[in-house]
C-alpha positions in Angstrom: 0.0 0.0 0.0 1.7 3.3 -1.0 0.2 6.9 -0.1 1.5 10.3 -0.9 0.3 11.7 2.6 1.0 10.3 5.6 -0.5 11.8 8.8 1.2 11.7 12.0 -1.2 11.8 15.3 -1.2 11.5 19.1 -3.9 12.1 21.3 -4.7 13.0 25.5 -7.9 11.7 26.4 -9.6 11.2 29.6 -11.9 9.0 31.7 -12.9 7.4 34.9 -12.3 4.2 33.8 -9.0 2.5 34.2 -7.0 2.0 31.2 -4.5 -0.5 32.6 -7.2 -2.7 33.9 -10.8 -2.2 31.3 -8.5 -1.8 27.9 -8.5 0.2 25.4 -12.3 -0.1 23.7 -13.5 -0.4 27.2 -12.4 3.1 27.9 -13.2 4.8 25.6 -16.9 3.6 25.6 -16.8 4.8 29.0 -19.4 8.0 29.2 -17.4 10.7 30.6 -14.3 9.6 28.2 -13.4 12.9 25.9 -10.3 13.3 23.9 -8.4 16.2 25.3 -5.4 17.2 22.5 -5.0 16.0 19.3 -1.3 16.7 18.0 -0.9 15.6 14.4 1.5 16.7 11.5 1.3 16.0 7.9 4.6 14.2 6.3 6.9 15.1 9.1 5.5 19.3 8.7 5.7 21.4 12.6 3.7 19.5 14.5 0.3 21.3 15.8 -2.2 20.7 18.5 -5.9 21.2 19.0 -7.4 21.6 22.3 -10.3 19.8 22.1 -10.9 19.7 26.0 -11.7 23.3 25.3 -14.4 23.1 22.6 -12.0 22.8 19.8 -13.5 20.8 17.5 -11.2 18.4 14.5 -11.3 20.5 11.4 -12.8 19.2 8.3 -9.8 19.1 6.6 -8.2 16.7 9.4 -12.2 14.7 9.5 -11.6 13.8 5.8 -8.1 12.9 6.2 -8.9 10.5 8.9 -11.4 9.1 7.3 -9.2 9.3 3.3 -8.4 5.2 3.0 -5.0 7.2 0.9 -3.9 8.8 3.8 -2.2 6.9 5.9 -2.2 7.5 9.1 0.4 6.3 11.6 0.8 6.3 15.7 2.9 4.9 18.3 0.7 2.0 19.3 -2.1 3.2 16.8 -4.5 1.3 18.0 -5.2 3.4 21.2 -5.7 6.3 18.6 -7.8 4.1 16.2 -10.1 2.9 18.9 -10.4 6.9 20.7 -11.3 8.1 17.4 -13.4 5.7 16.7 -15.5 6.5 19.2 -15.1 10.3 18.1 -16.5 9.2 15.4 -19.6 7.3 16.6 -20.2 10.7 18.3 -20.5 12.8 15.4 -23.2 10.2 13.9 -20.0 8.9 11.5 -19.6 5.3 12.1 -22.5 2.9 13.7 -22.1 1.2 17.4 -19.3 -0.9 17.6 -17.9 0.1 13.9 -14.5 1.1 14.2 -12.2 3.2 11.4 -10.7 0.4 9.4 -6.9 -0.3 9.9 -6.8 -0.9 6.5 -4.9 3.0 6.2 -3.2 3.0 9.8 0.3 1.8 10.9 1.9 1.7 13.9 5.3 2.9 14.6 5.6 0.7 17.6 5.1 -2.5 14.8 7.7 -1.1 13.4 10.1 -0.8 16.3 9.3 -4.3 16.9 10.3 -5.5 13.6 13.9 -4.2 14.1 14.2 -6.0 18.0 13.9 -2.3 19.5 12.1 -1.7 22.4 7.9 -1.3 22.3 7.4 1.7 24.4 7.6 4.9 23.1 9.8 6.9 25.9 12.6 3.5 26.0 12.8 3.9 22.3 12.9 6.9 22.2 16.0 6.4 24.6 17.6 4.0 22.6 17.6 6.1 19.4 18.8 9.2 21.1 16.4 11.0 19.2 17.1 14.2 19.5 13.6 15.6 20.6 12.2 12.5 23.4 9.5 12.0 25.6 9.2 15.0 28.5 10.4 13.3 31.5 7.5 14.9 32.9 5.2 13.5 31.1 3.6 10.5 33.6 2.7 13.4 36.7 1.0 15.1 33.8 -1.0 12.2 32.7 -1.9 11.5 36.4 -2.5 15.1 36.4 -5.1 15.5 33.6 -6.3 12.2 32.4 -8.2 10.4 35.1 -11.2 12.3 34.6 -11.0 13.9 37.8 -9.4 17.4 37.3 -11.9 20.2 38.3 -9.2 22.9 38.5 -6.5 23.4 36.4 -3.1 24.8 36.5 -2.7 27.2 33.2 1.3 26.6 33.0 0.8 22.8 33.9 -1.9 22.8 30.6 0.5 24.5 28.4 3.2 21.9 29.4 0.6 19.2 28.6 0.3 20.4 25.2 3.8 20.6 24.7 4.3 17.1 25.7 1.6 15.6 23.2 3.5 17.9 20.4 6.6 16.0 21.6 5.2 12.7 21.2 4.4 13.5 17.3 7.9 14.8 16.7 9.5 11.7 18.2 7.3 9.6 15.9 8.0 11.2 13.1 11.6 10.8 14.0 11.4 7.7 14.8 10.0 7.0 10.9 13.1 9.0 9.7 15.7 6.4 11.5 13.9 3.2 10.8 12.8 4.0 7.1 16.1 2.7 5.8 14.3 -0.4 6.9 10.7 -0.7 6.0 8.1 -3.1 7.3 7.4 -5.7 4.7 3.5 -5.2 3.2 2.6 -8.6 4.0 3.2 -7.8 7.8 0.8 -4.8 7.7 -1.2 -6.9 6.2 -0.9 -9.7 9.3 -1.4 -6.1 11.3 -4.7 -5.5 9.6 -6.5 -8.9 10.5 -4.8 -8.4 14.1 -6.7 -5.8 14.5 -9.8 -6.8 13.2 -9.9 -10.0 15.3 -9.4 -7.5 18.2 -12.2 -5.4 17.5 -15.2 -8.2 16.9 -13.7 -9.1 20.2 -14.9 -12.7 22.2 -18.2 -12.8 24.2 -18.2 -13.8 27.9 -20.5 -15.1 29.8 -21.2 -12.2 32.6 -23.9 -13.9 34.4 -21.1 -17.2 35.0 -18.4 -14.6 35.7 -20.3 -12.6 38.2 -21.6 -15.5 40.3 -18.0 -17.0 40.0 -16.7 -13.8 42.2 -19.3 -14.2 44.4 -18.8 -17.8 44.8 -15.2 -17.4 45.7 -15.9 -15.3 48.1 -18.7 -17.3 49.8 -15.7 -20.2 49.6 -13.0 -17.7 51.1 -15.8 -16.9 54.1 -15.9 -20.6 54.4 -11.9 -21.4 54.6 -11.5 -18.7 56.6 -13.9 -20.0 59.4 -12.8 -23.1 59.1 -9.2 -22.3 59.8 -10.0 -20.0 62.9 -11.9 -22.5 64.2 -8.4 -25.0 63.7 -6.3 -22.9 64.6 -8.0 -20.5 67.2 -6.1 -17.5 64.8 -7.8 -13.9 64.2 -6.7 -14.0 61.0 -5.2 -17.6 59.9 -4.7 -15.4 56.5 -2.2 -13.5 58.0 1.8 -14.5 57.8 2.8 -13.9 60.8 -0.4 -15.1 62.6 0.4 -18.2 60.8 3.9 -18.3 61.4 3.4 -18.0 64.8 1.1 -20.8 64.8 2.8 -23.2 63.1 6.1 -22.5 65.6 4.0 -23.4 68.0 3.3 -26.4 66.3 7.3 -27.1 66.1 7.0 -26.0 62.6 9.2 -23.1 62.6 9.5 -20.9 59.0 10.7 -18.0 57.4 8.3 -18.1 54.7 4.9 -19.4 53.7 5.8 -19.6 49.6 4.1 -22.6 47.8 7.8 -24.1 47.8 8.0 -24.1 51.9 4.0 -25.2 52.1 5.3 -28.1 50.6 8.2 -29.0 52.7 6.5 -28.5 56.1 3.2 -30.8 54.6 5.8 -33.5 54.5 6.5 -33.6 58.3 3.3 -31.8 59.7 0.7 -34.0 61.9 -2.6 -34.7 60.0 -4.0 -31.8 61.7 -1.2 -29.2 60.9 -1.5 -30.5 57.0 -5.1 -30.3 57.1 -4.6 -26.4 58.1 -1.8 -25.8 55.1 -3.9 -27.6 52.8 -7.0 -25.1 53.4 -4.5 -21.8 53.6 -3.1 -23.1 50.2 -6.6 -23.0 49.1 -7.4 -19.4 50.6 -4.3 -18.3 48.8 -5.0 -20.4 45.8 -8.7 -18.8 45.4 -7.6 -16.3 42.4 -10.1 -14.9 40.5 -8.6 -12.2 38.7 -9.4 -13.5 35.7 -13.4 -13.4 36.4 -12.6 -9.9 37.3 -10.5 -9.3 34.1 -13.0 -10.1 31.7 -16.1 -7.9 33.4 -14.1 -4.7 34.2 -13.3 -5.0 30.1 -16.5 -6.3 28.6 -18.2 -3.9 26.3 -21.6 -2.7 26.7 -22.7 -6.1 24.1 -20.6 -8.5 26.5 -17.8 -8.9 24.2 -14.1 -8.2 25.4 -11.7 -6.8 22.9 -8.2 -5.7 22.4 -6.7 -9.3 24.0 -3.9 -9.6 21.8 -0.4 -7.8 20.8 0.7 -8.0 17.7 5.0 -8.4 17.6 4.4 -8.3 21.6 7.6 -10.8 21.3 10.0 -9.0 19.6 12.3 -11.9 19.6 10.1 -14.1 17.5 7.5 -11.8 15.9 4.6 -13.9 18.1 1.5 -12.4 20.0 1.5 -11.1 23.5 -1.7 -11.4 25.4 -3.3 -8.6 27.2 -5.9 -8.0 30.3 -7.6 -11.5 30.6 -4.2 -13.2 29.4 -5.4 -15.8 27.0 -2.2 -17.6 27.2 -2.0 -18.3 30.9 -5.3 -19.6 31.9 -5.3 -22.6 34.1 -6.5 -26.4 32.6 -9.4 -27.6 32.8 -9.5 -31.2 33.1 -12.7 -31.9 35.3 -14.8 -35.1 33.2 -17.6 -33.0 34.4 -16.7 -29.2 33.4 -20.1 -29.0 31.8 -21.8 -29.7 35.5 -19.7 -27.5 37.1 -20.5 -25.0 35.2 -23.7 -25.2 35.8 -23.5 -24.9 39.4 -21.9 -22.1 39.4 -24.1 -20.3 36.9 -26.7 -21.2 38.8 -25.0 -20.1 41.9 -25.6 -23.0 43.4 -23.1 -23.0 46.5 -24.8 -25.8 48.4 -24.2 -28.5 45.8 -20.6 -27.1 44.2 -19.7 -28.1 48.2 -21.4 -31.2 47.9 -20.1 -32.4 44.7 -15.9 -30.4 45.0 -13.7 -30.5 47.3 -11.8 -27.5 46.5 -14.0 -25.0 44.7 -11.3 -22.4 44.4 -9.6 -25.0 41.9 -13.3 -25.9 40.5 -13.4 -21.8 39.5 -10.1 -21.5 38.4 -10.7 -24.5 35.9 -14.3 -23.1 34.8 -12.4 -19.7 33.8 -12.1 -20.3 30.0 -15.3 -21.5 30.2 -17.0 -18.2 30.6 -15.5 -17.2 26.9 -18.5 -18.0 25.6 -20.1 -18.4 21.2 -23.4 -16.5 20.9 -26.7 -18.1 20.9 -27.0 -20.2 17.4 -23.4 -20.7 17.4 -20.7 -22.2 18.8 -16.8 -22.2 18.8 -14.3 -24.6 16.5 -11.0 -24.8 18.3 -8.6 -25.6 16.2 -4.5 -25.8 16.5 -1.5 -27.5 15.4 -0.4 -30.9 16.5 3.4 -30.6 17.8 4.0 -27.8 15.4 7.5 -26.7 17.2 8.6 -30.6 16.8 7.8 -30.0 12.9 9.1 -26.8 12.2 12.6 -28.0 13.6 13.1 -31.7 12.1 12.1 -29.7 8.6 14.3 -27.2 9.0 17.0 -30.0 9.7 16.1 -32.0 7.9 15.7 -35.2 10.0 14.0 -37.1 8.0 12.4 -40.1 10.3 11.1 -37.7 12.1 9.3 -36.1 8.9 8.0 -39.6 7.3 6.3 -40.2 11.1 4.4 -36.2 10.5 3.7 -37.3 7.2 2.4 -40.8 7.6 0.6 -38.8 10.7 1.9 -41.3 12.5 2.8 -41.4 16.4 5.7 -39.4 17.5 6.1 -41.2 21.0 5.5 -44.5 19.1 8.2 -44.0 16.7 10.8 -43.1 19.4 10.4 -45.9 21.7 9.7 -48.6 18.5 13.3 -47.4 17.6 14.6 -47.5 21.2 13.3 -50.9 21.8 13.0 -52.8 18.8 9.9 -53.5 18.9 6.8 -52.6 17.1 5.1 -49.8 19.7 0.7 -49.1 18.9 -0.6 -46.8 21.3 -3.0 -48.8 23.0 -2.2 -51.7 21.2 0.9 -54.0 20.8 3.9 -52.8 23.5 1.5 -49.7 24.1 2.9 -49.9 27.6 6.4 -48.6 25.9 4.6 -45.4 24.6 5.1 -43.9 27.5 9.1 -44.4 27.6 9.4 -43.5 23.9 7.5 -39.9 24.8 9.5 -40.0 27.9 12.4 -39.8 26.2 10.9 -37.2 23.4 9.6 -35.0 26.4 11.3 -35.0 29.5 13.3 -32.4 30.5 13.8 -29.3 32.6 12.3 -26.0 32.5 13.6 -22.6 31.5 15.8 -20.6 34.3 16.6 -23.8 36.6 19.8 -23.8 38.1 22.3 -26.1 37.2 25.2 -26.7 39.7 28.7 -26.4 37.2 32.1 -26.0 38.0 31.3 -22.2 37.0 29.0 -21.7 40.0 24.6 -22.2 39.3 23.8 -21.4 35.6 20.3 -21.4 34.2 20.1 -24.4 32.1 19.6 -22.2 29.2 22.6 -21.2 29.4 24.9 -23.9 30.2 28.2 -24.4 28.1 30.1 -27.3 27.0 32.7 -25.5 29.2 30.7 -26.0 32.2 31.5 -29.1 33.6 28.3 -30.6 35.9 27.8 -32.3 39.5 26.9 -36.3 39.0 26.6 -36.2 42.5 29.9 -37.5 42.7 32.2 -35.7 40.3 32.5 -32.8 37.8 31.5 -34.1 34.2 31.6 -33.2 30.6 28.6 -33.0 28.8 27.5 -32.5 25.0 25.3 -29.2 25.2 21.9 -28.3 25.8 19.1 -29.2 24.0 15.9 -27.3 22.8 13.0 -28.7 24.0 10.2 -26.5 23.4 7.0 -25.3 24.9 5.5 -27.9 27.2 3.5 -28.4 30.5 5.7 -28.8 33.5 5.1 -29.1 37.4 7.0 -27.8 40.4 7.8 -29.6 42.8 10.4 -29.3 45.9 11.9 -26.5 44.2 12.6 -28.0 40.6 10.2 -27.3 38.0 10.5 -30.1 34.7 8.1 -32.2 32.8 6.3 -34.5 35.1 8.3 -37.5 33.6 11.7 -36.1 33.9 13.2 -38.8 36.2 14.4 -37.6 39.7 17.0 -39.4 42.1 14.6 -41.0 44.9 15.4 -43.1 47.9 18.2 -44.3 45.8 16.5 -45.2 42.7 15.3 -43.1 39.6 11.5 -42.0 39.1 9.8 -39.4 37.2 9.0 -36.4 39.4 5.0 -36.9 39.4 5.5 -40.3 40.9 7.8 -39.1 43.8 5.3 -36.6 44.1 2.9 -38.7 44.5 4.8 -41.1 47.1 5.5 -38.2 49.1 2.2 -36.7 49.1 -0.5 -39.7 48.7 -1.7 -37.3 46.1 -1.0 -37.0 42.3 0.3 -33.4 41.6 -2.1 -31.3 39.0 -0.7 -28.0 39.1 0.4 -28.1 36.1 1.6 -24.6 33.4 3.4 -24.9 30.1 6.8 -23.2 29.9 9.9 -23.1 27.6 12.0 -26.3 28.4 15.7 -27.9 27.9 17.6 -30.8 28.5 21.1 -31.7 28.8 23.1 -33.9 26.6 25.3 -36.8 27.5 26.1 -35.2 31.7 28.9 -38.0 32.2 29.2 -41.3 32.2 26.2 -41.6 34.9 24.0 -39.3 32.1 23.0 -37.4 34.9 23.5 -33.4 36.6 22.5 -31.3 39.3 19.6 -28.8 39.3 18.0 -26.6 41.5 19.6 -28.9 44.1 17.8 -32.1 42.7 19.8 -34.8 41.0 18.0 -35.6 37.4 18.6 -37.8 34.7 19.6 -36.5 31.3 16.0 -38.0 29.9 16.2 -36.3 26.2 18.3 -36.9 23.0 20.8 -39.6 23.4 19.9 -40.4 27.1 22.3 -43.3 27.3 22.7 -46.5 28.7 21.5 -45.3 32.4 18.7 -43.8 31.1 17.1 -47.1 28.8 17.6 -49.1 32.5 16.0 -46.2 34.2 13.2 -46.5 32.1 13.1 -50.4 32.0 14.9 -51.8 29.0 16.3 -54.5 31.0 13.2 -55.5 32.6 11.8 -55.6 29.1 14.4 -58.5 28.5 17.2 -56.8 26.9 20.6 -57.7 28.1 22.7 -54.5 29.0 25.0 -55.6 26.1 22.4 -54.8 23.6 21.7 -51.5 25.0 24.9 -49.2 24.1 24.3 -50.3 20.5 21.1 -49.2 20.9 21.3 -45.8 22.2 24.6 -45.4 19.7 21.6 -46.1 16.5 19.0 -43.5 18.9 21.6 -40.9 18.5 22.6 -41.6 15.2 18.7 -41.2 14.2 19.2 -37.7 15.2 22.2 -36.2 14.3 21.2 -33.4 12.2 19.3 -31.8 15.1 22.5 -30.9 16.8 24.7 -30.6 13.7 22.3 -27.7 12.6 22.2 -26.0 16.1 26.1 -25.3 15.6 25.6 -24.9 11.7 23.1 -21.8 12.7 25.9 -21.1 15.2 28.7 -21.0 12.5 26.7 -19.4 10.2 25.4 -16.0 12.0 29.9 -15.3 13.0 30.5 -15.8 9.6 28.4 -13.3 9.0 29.2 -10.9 11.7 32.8 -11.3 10.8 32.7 -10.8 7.2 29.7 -8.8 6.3 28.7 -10.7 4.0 25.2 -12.1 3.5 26.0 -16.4 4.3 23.2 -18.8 2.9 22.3 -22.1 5.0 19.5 -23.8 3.4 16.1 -21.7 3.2 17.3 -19.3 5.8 19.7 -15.9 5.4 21.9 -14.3 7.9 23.2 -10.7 7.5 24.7 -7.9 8.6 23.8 -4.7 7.9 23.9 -1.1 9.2 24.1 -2.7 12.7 21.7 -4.8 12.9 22.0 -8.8 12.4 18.9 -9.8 10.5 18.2 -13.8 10.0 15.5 -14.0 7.3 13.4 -16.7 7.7 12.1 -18.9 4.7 8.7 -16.6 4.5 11.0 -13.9 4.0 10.5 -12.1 7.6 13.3 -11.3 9.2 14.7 -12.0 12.9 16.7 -8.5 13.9 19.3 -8.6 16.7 20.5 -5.1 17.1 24.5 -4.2 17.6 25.6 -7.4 17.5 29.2 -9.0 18.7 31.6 -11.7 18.8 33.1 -11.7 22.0 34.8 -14.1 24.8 32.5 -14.3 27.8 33.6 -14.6 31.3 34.6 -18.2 30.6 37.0 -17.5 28.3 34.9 -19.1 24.8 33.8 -17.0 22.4 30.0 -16.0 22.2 27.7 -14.0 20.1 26.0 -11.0 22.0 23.4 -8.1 21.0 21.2 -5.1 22.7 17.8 -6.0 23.6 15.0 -6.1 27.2 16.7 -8.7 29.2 14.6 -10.2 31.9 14.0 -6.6 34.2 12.6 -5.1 31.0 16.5 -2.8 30.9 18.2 -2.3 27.4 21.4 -4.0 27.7 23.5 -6.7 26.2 22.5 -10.3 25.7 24.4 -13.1 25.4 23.2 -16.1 22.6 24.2 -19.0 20.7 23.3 -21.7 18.2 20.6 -23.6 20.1 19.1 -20.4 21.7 19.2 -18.8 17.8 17.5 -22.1 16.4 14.9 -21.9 19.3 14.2 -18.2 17.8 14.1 -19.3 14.3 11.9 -22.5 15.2 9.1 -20.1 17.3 9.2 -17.4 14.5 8.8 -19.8 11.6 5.6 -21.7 13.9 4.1 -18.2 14.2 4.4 -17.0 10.5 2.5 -20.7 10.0 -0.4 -19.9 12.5 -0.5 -16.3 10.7 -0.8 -18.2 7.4 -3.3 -20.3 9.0 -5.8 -17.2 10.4 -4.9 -15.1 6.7 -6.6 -18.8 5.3 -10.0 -18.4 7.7 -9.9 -14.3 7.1 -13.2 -15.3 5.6 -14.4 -16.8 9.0 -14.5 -14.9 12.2 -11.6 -15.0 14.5 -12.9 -14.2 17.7 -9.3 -15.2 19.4 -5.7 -17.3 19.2 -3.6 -19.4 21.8 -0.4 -20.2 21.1 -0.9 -22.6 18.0 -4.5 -22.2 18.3 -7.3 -20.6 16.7 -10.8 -20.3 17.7 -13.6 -19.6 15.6 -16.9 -18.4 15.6 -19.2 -20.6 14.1 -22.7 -21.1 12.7 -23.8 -24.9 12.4 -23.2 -25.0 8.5 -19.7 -25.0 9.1 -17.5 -28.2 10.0 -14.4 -28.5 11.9 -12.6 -30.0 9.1 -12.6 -27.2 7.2 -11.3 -25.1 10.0 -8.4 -27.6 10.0 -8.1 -28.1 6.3 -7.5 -24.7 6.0 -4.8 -24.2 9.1 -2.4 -27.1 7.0 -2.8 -25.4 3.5 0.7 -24.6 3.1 2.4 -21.5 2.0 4.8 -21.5 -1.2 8.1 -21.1 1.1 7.1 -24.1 3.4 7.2 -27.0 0.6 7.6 -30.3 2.2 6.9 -29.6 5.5 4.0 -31.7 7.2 1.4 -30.0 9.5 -1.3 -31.7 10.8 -4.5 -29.8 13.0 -7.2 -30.7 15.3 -9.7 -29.3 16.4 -13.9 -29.2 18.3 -17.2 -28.0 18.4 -17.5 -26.3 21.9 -20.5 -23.3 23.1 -18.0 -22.3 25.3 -14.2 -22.5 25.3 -12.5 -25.5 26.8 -9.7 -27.6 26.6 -10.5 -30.5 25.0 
């Protein structure tokens, strides 16, 4: 889309309602929201301001061009400014209830940013840049000042600052567009931005009557607890820390803290009685329903919540970020009888949810994607990707058992253990029983930021270097590097959070950590989340390491002889003869995994070091005007901004580049081949799901999880078609195999 006008705009506004916590279209249907200044300029011309707080209305001239599809008009996070207007707009009689000004002719300069690696908000760009005209420092004390809707007297120097810092805002865009043009966003991602937006503005419908009686429900079953555990305890307040504290030292249970992690130790040598008492306070704590409260302090005045989703909100990767209900972090469900339950608590029926749960905090918390609901005469298709990571990577290289069992859509977990133990493996049918071993091997392993104990002091295993030599429990050991193991759903316990099946040193033998759970608790664990994952390759002769003070098998690729007896090879009836042999042909099935981490590796310092663009299969790394840029086989790029070769502390070398490390600061971050493949894997799986939702543009989005999209549907339209259309291909992904799955649900559900 070209334009010979492009029109730069920022707006104040105000209202009551809070923006942080209703979003952006809730706010501004509030009825006291107004738009205070408009600051605009046309192709980078002095920037002016209206006042509209003081009956200044928008010219015509700036009416037209907002509403001219061949202007273009562009805004640091431009949706705020899309949606404000919008309801400007509705106002003046312009645009029907819930219509909003297409994003067809906006851009957004914070897209942009984004494309590059650069930070999202405007005032730590602006930083980074050193533009020469940022943010007013002052600027927060004057939004306080004259945005909540509260101001009843003014300050006539404060309101001329105010003006001046919404002309600032429009000058730093337009500066911004003058440094980053060199480096235009590609059409087809405005084009990804334009169906983004779209799917935020039909929004999803909740449920408000489930939602409502779920908030008072909880607190009905917080009243409850509560009285129980005075009763227990003879405590004021059993809610309090150092009530409880006290309490429990008097029960010879002394503690610094009451953290899920210590709960956990002091239920292992509490008295029935003592237990009892955690197990209710863990329930009182456990009783969130911020959620519930999310979604009704940002439904709309139909019921429908919109704005959930960021587009680029990952810079790394390009993926979605989720915002105010937080799509991509609601709990499980895996009650048989959600349905029921749901019900019951529509129904606010407290006397039988009692009856029928045990623990109706966890009851609520598993009913909350529930309450997204499909209007009357329709329902929802959930669709998503079956192990799309696992797919994107053995295509990329180019493992090619891995590819026939994606495109005979055969079973993953299957294949692994059939090749493990010779043995033909059918889920549920012939040596079904070894299923779990093979995906035991596929799966287990330890989540992101755990600390491994090396020679080099605790490393997260992230970042763990075949210089780091690891604790056995006896000795320091080599190992062969870390392995990528994706997005998957992993349990704490004791301190170490892995993959339920990740086997644990016990009592002197090796288990996976759900069972020792369960031996040490009488109860099976189901707390479970998903996070980004690793294993380690080869720890010693033992195959094992030390993390977050727990001794663990290395469970993934090439686990080793220790690891097939761990997980019953010899009580199969194979003789430990035959089983280095075996693990020798399990490695050599997947070589090229590895071989491409340090090809990727190789690749991206060849790069830096020569400036030269350096080809490795469909993907391209380069350097230019100091940025690294890996473009992936879509033709997106991967930016990594004033990139390095340099020796970290440990004396080998490493690649580094600027970017938001974990406390949200600019500064410089240290990567290498596995952590750059794990990029590359999670870009190319999100420019597949965009594919997939620009193939059902014609059907409406209502939302997306992860590798998931969820549809609004009338009873004409099937689920295979939703699912047909997710696997049709793009041009640059020949000969890779996707497979999807997907419901009918009225409400939305796990499966």
């Amino acid at each position: 889309m070209t334009s010979s006008r492009r029109l730069f705009i920022d707006i104040e506004t105000s209202s009551t309602t809070d923006l942080s916590k209703a979003g952006v279209y809730r706010y501004a249907e509030s009825e006291d929201f107004q738009i205070l200044l408009f600051a605009f300029s046309f192709d980078g011309d002095p920037v002016e301001v209206i006042d509209m707080k003081h009956f200044e209305a928008l010219p015509d001239f700036l009416i037209e061009a907002i509403l001219d599809p061949d202007v273009i008009k562009v805004a640091h996070n431009a949706a705020f400014e899309r949606i404000c207007l919008s309801r400007y707009f509705r106002d003046l009689g312009m645009l029907d209830d819930y219509e909003f000004l297409d994003p067809e002719d906006w851009q957004c300069s914070m897209v942009h940013a984004a494309t590059l690696g650069l930070p999202l908000s405007l005032d730590q760009l602006s930083q980074v840049l050193n533009l020469e005209r940022p943010k007013l420092k002052e600027g927060r004390a004057l939004i306080k000042m004259f945005c909540s809707g509260h101001t009843e007297h003014e300050d006539p120097e404060k309101g001329q600052l105010f003006k001046e810092y919404n002309k600032r805002d429009v000058e730093a865009e337009i500066e911004i567009e003058q440094r980053l043009i060199k480096f235009p966003v590609r059409a087809s991602i405005w084009t990804e931005y334009q169906l983004d937006q779209r799917i935020n503005d039909s929004g999803v419908l909740v449920d408000i009557n489930l939602a409502t009686h779920a908030l008072e429900i909880s607190e009905s079953a917080k009243e409850s607890l509560l009285k129980r555990l005075q009763k227990m305890t003879g405590l004021e307040n059993p809610n309090s820390p150092s009530q409880m504290k006290e309490w429990l030292l008097q029960q010879n249970l002394p503690t610094d803290t009451l953290n899920q992690k210590a709960m956990k130790a002091l239920m292992e040598k509490a008295s029935d009685k003592v237990r009892t008492v955690l197990e209710l306070r863990n329930q009182l704590a456990m009783a969130s329903v911020k959620k519930y409260e999310a979604m009704l302090n940002s439904a709309c005045s139909d019921g429908r919540i919109r704005g959930m989703f960021q587009f680029y909100g990952a810079i790394r990767t390009g993926r979605y970020s989720g915002r105010i209900v937080q799509l991509q972090n609601l709990p499980r469900n895996k009650m048989p009888d959600l349905k029921e339950a749901r019900s019951l608590v529509a129904d606010k029926n407290i006397q039988a949810l009692e009856i029928l749960y045990d623990d109706i905090p966890d009851t609520l918390s598993q009913l909350i994607r529930t309450a997204l609901i499909a209007p009357e005469g329709k329902d929802f298709i959930v669709a998503d990707y079956s192990a799309i990571e696992a797919r994107v990577l053995s295509w990329l290289a180019e493992e090619e058992w891995r590819q026939a069992v994606f495109k005979e859509n055969g079973d993953i977990y299957c294949e692994t253990a059939s090749r493990m133990f010779k043995v033909p493996v059918v889920k549920h049918g012939v040596n079904g029983d070894l299923r779990q071993k093979g995906k035991q091997a596929e799966l287990a392993c330890i989540a992101k930021g755990e600390l491994v104990l090396t020679d080099k002091g605790l490393v997260p295993i992230e970042e763990v270097r075949l210089d780091h030599r690891l604790w056995d429990g006896e000795n320091w050991v080599t190992h062969e590097g870390v392995i990528d193991k994706g997005i998957r759903r992993v349990m704490t316990y004791k301190g170490l959070t892995a993959t339920p099946d990740h086997l644990v040193l016990y009592r002197g033998s090796w288990a996976p950590l759900g069972i020792v759970s369960l031996l040490q608790t009488d109860e099976p664990y189901d707390e479970f989340f998903e996070a980004q994952t690793y294993d380690i390759k080869n720890a010693g002769p033992h195959h094992c390491f030390t993390v977050s003070g727990k001794l663990v098998h290395n469970c993934g690729y090439g686990g080793s002889v220790g690891a097939m007896k761990a997980m019953g090879a010899l009580d199969f009836g194979m003789k430990e003869e035959e089983l280095k042999p075996l693990v020798d042909s399990w490695r050599q099935a997947n070589p090229k995994i590895v071989k491409y981490w340090w090809a990727v590796d190789a690749a991206i310092k060849k790069a830096l070091r020569t400036k030269q663009p350096v080809f490795l299969k469909n993907l391209v790394f380069s350097y230019t005007s100091g940025i690294l840029f890996i473009q992936l086989p879509s033709g997106r790029s991967l930016a990594y901004p004033k990139p390095k070769i340099e020796t970290n502390e440990y004396g080998t070398e490493s690649v580094t580049y600027m970017g938001l490390g974990l406390n949200k600061k600019w500064e410089r971050l240290e990567s290498y081949g596995p952590k750059f493949v794990e990029n590359i894997t999670q870009a190319i799986s999100r420019d597949l799901l965009m594919n997939a939702m620009n193939n059902c543009r014609k059907y409406k989005i209502v939302a997306h999880v992860h590798d998931e999209i969820i549809v609004e549907a009338d009873p004409s339209m099937s689920v295979e078609t939703i699912c047909q259309k997710m696997c049709e291909l793009p041009s640059w992904a020949n000969g890779l195999v996707l497979n999807a799955e997907g419901y009918r649900t009225p409400f939305y559900c796990k499966d």
